[in-house]
C-alpha positions in Angstrom: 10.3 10.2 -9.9 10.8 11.2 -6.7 8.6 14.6 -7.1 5.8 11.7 -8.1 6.1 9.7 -5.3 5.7 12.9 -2.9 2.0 13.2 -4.0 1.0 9.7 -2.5 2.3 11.0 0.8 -0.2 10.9 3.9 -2.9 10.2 1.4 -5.3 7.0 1.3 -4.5 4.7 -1.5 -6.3 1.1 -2.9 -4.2 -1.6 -4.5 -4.4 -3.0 -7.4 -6.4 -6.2 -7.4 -2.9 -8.8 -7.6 -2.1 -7.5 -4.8 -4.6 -6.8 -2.9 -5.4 -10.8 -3.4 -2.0 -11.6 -1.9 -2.2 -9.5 1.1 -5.7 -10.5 2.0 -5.0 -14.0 2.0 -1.8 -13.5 4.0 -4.9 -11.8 6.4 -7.3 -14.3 6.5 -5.0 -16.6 7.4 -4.2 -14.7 10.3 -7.6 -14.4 11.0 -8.2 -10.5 10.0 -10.1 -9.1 7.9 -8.6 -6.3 6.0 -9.9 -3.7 3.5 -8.3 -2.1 0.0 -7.3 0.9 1.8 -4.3 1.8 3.0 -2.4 5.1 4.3 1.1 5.9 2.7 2.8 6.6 5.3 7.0 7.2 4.3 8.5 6.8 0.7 11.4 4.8 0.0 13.1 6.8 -2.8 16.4 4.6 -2.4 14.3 1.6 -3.8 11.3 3.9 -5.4 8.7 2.0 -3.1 5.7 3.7 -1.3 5.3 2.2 2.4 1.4 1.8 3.6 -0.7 0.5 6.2 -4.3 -0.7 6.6 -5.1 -2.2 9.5 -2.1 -4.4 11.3 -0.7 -4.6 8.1 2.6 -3.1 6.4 3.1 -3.0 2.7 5.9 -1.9 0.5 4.4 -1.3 -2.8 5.2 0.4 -6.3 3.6 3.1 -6.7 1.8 1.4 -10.2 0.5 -1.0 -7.7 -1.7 1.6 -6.6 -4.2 4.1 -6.8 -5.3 7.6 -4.8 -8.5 7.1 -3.3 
């Protein structure tokens, strides 16, 4: 698992649409408008989650949630 969480390292990744939904209307009601693309940025391998940003936003995701760009 851990070897397959590696790849998504400092790569661009988009989130699936379930999401995606949640965290752009957590945005727009900040007033920002935000994109499906985010950089992976560290992994969490005590909790197997991928951490990502895209724009002023941090996500902790699965990495089913999303996809390599």
């Amino acid at each position: 698992m851990t070897q397959s969480l590696n790849q998504y390292l400092g790569r661009i990744v988009r989130l699936n649409q379930r999401v995606f939904e949640e965290i752009k209307q957590r945005a727009s009601r900040q007033g920002v408008a935000l994109e499906n693309s985010f950089l992976v940025v560290q992994v969490n391998r005590k909790i197997n989650k991928l951490i990502c940003y895209g724009a002023r936003f941090r996500v902790v995701v699965s990495s089913a949630d999303v996809v390599l760009v």
